[in-house]
Structures are given as structure tokens and as C-alpha cells.
FIMI-580819 format. One record per residue (C-alpha): x, y, z. Coordinates in nm, 4 decimals. Example, Ala and Ser with C-alpha at 12.3 -4.5 7.8 and 13.67 -1.06 7.14 Angstrom:
         x         y         z
    1.2300   -0.4500    0.7800
    1.3670   -0.1060    0.7140
//
This chain:
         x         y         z
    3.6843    3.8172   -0.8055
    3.4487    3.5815   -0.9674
    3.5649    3.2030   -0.9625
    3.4802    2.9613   -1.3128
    3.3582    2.6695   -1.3367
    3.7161    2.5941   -1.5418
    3.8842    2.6377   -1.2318
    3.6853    2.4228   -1.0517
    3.7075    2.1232   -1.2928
    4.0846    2.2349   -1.2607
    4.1026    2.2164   -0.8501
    3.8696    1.8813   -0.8527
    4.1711    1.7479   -1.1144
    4.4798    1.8799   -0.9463
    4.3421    1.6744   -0.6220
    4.2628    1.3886   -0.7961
    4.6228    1.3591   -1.0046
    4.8057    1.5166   -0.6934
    5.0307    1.7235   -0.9671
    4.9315    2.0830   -1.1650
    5.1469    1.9432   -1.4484
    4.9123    1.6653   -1.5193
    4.5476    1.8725   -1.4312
    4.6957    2.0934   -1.7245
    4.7719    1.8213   -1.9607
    4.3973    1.6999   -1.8921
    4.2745    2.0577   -1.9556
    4.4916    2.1440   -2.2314
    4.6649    2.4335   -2.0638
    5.0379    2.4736   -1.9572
    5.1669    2.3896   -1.6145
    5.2748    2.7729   -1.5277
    4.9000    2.8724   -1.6476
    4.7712    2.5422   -1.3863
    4.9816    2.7007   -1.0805
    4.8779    3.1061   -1.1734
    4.5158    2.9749   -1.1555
    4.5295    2.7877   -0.8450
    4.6904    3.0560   -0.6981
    4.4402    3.2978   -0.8053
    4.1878    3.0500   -0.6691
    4.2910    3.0565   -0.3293
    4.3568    3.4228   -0.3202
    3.9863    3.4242   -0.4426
    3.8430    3.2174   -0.1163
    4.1310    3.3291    0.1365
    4.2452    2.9926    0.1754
    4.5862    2.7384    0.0932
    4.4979    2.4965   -0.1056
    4.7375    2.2933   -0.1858
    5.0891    2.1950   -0.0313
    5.3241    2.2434   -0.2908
    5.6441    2.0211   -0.3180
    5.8856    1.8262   -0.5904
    5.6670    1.5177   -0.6738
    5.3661    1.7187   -0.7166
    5.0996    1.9048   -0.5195
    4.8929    1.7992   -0.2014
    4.5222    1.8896   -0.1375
    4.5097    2.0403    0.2292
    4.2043    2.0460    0.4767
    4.0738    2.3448    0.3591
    4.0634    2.2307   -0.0263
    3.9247    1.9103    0.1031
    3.5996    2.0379    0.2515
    3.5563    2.2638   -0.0475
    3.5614    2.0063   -0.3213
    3.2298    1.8257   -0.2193
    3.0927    2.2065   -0.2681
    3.2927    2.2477   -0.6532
    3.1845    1.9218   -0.7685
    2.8018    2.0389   -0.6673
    2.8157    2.3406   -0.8525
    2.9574    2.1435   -1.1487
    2.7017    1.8906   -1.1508
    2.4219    2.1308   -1.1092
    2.5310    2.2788   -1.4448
    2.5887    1.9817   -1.6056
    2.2277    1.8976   -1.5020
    2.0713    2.2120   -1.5806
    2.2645    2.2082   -1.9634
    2.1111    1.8078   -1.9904
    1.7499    1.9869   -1.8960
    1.8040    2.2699   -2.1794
    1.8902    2.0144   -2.3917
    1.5666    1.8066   -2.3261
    1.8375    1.4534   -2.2087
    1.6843    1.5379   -1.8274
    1.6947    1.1388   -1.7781
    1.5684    0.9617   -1.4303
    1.6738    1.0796   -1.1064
    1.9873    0.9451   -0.9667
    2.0396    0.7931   -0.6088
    2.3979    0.7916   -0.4547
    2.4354    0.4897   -0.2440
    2.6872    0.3642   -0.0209
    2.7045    0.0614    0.2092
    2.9963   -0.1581    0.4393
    3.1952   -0.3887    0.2158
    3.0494   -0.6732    0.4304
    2.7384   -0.5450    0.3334
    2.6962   -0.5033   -0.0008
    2.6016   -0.8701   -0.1640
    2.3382   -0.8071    0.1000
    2.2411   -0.4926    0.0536
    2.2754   -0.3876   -0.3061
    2.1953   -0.6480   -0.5230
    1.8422   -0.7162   -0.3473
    1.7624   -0.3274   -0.3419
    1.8328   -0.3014   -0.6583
    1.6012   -0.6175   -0.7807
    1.3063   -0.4286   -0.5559
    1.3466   -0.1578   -0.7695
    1.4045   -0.2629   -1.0866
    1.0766   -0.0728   -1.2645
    1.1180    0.1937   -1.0063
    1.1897    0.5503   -1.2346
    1.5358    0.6345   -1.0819
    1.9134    0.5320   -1.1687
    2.1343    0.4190   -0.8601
    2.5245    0.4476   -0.7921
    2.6361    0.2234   -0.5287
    2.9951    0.2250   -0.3716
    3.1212    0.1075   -0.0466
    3.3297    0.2248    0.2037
    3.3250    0.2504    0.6167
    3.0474    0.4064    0.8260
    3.2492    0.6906    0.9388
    3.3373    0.8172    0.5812
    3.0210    0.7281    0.4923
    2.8641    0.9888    0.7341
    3.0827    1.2313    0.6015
    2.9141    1.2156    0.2235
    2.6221    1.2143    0.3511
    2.6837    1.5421    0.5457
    2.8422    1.6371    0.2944
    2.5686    1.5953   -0.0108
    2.7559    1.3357   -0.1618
    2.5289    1.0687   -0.0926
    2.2158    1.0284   -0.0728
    2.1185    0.7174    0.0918
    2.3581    0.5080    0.3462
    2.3695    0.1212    0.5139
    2.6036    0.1445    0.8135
    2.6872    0.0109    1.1127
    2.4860    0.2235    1.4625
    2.5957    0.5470    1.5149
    2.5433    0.7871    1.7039
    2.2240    1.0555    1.5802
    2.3783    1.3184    1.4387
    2.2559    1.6786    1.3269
    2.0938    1.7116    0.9712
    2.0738    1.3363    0.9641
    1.8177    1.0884    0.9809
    1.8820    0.7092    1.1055
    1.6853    0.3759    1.0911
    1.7653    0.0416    1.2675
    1.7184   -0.2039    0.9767
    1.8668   -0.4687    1.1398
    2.0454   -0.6182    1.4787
    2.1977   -0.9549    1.3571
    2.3910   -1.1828    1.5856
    2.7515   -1.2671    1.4767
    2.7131   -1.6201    1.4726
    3.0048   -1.9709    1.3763
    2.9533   -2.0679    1.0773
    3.1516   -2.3986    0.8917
    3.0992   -2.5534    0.5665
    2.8734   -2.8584    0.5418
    3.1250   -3.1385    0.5207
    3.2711   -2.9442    0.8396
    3.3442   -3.2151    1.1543
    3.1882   -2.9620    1.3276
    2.8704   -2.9141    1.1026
    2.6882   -3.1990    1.2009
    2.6390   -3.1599    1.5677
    2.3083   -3.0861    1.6989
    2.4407   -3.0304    2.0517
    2.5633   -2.6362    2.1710
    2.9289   -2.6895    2.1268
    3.1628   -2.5323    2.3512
    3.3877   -2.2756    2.2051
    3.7005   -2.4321    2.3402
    3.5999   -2.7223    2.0779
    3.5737   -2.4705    1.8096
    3.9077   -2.3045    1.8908
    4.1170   -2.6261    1.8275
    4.0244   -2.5560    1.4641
    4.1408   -2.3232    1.2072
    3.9520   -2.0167    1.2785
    3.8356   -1.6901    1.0685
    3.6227   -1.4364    1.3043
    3.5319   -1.1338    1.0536
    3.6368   -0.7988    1.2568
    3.3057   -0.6609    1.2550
    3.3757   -0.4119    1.5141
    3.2895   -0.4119    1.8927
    3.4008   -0.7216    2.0705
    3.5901   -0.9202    1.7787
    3.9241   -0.8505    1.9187
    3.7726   -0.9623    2.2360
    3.6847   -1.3024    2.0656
    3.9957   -1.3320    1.8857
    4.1680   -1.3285    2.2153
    3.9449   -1.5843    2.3924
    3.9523   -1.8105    2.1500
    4.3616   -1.7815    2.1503
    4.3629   -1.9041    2.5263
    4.1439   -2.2058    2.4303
    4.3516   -2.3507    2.1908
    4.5746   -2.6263    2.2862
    4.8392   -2.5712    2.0757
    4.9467   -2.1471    1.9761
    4.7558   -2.1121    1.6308
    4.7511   -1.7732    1.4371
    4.4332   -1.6283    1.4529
    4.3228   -1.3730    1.1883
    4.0521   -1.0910    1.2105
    3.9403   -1.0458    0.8331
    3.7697   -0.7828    0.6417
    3.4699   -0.8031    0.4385
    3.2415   -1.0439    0.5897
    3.3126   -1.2503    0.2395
    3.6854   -1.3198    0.3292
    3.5659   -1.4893    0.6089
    3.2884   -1.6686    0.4172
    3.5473   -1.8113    0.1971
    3.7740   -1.9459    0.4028
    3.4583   -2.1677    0.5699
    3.3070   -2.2336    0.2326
    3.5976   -2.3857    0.0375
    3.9363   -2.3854    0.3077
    3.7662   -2.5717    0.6184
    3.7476   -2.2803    0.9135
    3.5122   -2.1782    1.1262
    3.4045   -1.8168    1.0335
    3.2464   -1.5880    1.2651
    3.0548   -1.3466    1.1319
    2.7026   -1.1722    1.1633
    2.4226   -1.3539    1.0289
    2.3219   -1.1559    0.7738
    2.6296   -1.1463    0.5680
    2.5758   -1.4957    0.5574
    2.1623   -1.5878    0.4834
    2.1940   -1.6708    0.1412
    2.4501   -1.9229    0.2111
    2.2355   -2.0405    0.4869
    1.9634   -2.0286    0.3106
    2.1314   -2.2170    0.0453
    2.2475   -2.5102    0.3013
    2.5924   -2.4578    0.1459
    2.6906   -2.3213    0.4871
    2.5526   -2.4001    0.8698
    2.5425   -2.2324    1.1674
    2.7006   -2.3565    1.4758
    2.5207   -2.4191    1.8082
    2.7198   -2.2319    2.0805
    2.7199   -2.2801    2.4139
    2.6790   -1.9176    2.4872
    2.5234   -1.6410    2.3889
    2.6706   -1.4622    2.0812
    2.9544   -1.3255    2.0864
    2.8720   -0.9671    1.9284
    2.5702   -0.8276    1.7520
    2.6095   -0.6362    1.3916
    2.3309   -0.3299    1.4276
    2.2590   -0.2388    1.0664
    2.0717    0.1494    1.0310
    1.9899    0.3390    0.7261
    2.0856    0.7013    0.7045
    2.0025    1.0169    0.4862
    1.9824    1.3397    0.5360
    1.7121    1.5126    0.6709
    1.5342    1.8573    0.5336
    1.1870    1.9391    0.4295
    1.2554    1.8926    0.0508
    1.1013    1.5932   -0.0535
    1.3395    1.3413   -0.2951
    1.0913    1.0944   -0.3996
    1.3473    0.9099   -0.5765
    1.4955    0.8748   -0.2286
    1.1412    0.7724   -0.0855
    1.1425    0.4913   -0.2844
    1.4806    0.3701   -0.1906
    1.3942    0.4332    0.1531
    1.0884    0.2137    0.0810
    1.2270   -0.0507   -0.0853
    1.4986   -0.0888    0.1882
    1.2376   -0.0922    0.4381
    1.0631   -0.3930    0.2933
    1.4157   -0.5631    0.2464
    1.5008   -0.5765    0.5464
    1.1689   -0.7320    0.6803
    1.2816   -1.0532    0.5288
    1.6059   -0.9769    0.7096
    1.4344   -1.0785    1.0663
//
């Protein structure tokens, strides 16, 4: 049995709305004529799905790791009908980068490539997911945090910033040019960023310094924890770099420690590897390169 591109656009809805009812309304079609071709979609690949039940309809594993595959084969066409119809456009570049890193990362790139001839889509999300679309073909360029190498996929160190105290200028703390210990800093309120390896670590030193018992917080993105030093008094700890303009800026300043730092934020580029060139890619690849020189 042949499968449409209909009933593609229809699975890619039904996951997305999480009911046949409403992927039919979209389309136009009834809800029995919705279920009949889902069914005769998964009788058409040997596989389940969807998990049926009252409030509406569940995308299982298997339907999972075939959408990135339908929504290829969708955009393909759409692509090929925008070349027949002479609207090819620039090339596109998917992009996706940390929360915590994204006021670093995107804005900048972007500026760097401002007369380059492509179009860019930038999201977020976390490293591990982020892995996944590339694998997957749903990226094409990502900014996470080290991983492991993995098959098919290409990593660069951009970046090993040390997660560093930060306080707000008018800070008690912000004026001392001696190391501070970090029992001083833990008698204050406190805002260490969780940026992975070691924060909970922190966290739970700096609960035994304090003097009297204190909540202490881990935060997500980097500019939570920004915030609460720029305008609410804490001490943030976070990595460097989702902090230089601030530095830079003298709005915020870094805290002398005692000790070394308390974590380091690696920062690698990934993509997918293959012999097909993407120049579009190149140049992001580029440009990101060159960013991050100013990063050191």
C-alpha cells in the first residue's frame, strides 16, 4: 500500500492535538474518516501508532521516531513545489541552543551573519533533546553543554567557562578586592544557577556555612539567576559566560573566591557529520567559530 502525503500531514496533526476529532476538523474530514486512515496507516508500516483512549489519542514510541521522517518528506515537497514555482528563497539553518545560552549565543551569531545568504530558526531546549534533532535531521546546527562523541555527529569545544559569584554593584560584597571566603558569601541570600555537574554539590556546602538555615534555590536559565543579583540583592553563581555582557557592562561584578571555582560550564558545537557539504551550515559553523574567540 502506498502512504500520502495527506496522511502524513494527518499523523504529524493527530500528535500534535493528541485527538483524531480535532486533526479532522483541521483537515476538513470527519472523525470516523481520521481513525479509518490512521488505522490504515499503521497497517501500512506494521506498527501502533497511537494509544487510543476517551480524552483523545496518544502518540507511542514507534509514531514518535517516525514523525521526524513524515515531516522530512513533507518539507522536501513543499521545497521542491517553492523550486517549481521559482520562490526557492535562501537556505535555512535550524538552530538550537541551552536556555542559559541563548542571549549569548543567538543574538551575536546572528549579528555575524547578518549579510550572510541564509535564513536561521533558533529554539532552545536541553543538550540531550538537542542531540536527538540533530540525529534526527531536525537540526542542523547545536550549542550544548560536553557530551560524549557520538556516531554521525561532529563536536567542537567552543568554550570552558568557570562558574563564577557574581553580585550587583551596590552589593556589600561587590567592593572587596580581597578573595572572600565562601562562608562570607553564604550568610547572604544566595542564587547558584543549576548548571549541571557539581551545583547540587555547592548548594549543599554553602547550606552548612550559613549561620542561620536559609532556603537555598538552584535556578534555571542562567538569567533567573542574573536577575535576582541584578535587581533583588543575591549572590548568583553562574558560569561566566552567561554573564560577560553584564560584566562587561560593570552593571554586575565578579566575586574574588577563596578557592578555585566551583564548576566549569564546557560549551561544544555539534552537527552532523556526512560528506555532503551545507555551506549554509559552513558559515554558521564559521561565524560561531569566530564568536566564540571573543568568548576567551
Amino acid at each position: 500500500m502506498s502512504i500520502s502525503l495527506d496522511d502524513l500531514e494527518l499523523l504529524l496533526d493527530a500528535a500534535e492535538l493528541g485527538s483524531f476529532s480535532q486533526a479532522a476538523a483541521r483537515r476538513g474530514w470527519s472523525q470516523p474518516q481520521a481513525s479509518q486512515r490512521i488505522a490504515a496507516l499503521e497497517s501500512a508500516l506494521g506498527a501502533k501508532l497511537f494509544d487510543r483512549h476517551r480524552r483523545g489519542a496518544e502518540p507511542t514510541a514507534a509514531c514518535l521516531a517516525f514523525m521526524p521522517a513524515a515531516r522530512a518528506a513533507l518539507d522536501a515537497l513543499a521545497e521542491g513545489r517553492n523550486r517549481l514555482a521559482g520562490k526557492t528563497g535562501l537556505p535555512r539553518i535550524r538552530m538550537a541552543c541551552l536556555p542559559s545560552l541563548a542571549g549569548v549565543v543567538f543574538g551575536p551569531l546572528l549579528d555575524k551573519l547578518a549579510d550572510a545568504p541564509l535564513e536561521a530558526s533558533c529554539d532552545t531546549d536541553h543538550s540531550p533533546r538537542i542531540i536527538q534533532q540533530l540525529l534526527a535531521g531536525e537540526l542542523d546546527v547545536g550549542f550544548v553543554l560536553q557530551r560524549p562523541a557520538g556516531s554521525g555527529l561532529e563536536l567542537e569545544t567552543l568554550c570552558d567557562s568557570p562558574v563564577t559569584a557574581v553580585a550587583a554593584v551596590a552589593h556589600p560584597l561587590a567592593q572587596s578586592a580581597a578573595p572572600l571566603p565562601l562562608r562570607q558569601l553564604a550568610q547572604y541570600p544566595l542564587a547558584p544557577q543549576s548548571w549541571g555537574e557539581g551545583a547540587d554539590e555547592l548548594a549543599s556546602r554553602l547550606r552548612s556555612l550559613r549561620e542561620t538555615a536559609k532556603p537555598i534555590h538552584l535556578l534555571q536559565p542562567a538569567t533567573a539567576a542574573r536577575d535576582l543579583a541584578l535587581w533583588h540583592g543575591y549572590v548568583a553563581f553562574v558560569p561566566r559566560l552567561a554573564v560577560r555582557e553584564e560584566l562587561a557592562r560593570g552593571v554586575l561584578r565578579e566575586l574574588k573566591l577563596d578557592e578555585p571555582a566551583p564548576g566549569r560550564w564546557r560549551v561544544m558545537m555539534a552537527w552532523r557529520g556526512g560528506k555532503r557539504r551545507n555551506d549554509a551550515r559552513e558559515r554558521v559553523l564559521a561565524a560561531a567559530r569566530e564568536l566564540a574567540r571573543d568568548w576567551r
